[in-house]
C-alpha positions as CSV (number, residue, x, y, z in Angstrom):
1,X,60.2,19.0,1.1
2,X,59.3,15.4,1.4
3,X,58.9,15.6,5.0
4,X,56.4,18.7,4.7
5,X,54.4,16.8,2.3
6,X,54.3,13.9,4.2
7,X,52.9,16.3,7.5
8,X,50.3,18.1,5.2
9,X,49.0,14.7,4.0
10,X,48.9,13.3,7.8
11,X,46.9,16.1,9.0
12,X,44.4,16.5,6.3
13,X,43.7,12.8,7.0
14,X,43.2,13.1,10.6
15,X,39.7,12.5,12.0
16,X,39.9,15.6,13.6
17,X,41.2,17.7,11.1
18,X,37.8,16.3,9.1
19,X,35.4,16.9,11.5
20,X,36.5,20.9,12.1
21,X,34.7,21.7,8.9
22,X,31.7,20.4,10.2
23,X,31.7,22.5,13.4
24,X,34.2,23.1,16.8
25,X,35.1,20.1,18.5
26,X,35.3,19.8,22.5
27,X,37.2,17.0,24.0
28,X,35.6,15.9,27.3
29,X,38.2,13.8,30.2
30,X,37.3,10.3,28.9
31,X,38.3,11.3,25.4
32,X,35.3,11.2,23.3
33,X,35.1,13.3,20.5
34,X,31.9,15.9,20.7
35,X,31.5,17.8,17.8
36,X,28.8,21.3,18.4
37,X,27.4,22.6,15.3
38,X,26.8,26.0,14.5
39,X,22.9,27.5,15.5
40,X,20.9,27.0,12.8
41,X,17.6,29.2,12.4
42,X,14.6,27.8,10.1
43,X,12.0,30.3,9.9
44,X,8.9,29.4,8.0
45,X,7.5,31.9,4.8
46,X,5.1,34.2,6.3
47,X,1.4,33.2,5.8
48,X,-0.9,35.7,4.6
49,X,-3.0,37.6,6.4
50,X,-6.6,36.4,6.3
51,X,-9.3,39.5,5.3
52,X,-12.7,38.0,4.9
53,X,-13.9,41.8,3.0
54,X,-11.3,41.1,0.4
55,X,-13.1,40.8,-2.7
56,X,-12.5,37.3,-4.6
57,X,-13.6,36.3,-8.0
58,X,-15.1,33.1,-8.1
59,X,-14.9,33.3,-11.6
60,X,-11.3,32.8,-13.2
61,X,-10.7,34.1,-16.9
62,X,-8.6,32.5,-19.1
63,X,-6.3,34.8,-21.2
64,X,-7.5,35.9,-24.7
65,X,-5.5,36.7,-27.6
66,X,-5.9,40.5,-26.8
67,X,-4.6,40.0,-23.3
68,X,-1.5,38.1,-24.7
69,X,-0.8,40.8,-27.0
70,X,-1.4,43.5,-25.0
71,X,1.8,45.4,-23.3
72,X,1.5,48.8,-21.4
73,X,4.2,51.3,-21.9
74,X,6.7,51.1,-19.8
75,X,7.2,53.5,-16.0
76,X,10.0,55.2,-15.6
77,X,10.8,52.5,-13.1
78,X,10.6,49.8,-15.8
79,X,12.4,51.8,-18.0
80,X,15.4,52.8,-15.3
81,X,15.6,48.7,-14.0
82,X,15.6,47.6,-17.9
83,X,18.7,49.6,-18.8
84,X,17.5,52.9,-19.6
85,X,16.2,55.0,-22.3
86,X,19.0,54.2,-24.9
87,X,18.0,50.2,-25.4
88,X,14.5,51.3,-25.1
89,X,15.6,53.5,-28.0
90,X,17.6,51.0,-30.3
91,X,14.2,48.3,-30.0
92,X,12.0,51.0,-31.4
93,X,14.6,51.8,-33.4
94,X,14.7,48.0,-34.7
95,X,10.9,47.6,-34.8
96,X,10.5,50.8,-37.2
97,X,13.1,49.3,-39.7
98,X,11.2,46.3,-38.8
99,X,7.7,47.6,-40.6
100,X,10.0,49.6,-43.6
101,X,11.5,46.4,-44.5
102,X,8.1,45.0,-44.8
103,X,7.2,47.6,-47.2
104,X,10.2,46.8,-49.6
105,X,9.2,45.3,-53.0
106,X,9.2,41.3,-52.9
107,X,9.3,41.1,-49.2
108,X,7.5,38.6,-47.3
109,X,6.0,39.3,-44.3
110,X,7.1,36.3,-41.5
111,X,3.5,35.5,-41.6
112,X,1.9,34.2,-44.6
113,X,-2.1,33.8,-45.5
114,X,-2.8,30.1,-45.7
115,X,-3.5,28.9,-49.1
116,X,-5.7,26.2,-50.0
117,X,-4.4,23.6,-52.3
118,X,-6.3,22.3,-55.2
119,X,-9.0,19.2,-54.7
120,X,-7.1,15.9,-55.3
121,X,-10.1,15.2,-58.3
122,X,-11.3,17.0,-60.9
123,X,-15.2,17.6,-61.8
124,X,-15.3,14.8,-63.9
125,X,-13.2,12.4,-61.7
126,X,-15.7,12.8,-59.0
127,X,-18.8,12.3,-61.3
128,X,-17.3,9.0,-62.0
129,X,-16.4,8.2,-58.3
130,X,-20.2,9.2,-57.2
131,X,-21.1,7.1,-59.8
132,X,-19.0,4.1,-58.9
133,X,-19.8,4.5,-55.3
134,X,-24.3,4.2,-55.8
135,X,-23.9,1.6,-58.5
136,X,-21.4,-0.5,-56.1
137,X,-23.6,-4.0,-54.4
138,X,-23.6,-3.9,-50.6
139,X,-20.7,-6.7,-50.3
140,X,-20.8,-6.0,-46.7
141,X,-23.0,-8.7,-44.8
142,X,-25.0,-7.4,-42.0
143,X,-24.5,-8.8,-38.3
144,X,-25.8,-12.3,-38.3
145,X,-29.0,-12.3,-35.3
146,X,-28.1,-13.0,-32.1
147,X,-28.2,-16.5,-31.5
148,X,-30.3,-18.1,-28.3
């Protein structure tokens, strides 16, 4: 057992055993090791064909609240590719008790209205600060001129 261990651990050390993962290795009569890889093909993405009748837009829209919202009904295609008709079946199943839920009493919708909170001051608070602020002096020096 010890022996066969000791054989695995010898070849899996060799420089040769090594350099067969890398490719085959060919042994010429002065005994240097060359090592041929496998071909390799590098093909570059395929350009696109030029058309100069091709209509371009030199004006480029951003997307609007409408567009994000906006989703077309799916193709049969879509529908095959996504699963099928029974998910598409349990989502509007969820979006309809979706909308009833909304309609039970003390339900909040997910969005809420903003509500404004009350001015920091009341009327009489900011008579008095108006006030405050004309009768204050100017303790505030002006620039001194530029000197010469």
């Amino acid at each position: 057992m010890r022996a066969a261990f000791a054989a695995l651990l010898l070849c899996a050390l060799s420089p040769a055993a090594r350099s067969q993962d890398a490719g085959q290795d060919t042994r010429n009569n002065d005994e240097t090791v060359v090592t041929e890889l496998d071909e390799v093909r590098v093909t570059a993405p395929r350009l696109e064909a030029f058309d100069p009748y091709r209509f371009r837009n030199p004006i480029e829209v951003e997307s609007s609240t409408f567009a994000r919202s906006w989703h077309e009904t799916p193709s049969l295609e879509e529908i095959g590719k996504n699963g099928g008709v029974i998910p598409l079946l349990v989502g509007y199943l969820a979006q309809q008790a979706a909308r009833g839920a909304n309609k039970l009493p003390g339900w909040k919708a997910q969005i809420q209205p903003a509500i404004a909170r009350p001015p920091p001051l009341d009327e009489a608070q900011m008579a008095r600060a108006v006030r405050l602020a004309q009768d204050a002096p100017a303790d505030v020096p002006e620039d001194p001129p530029p000197t010469p």
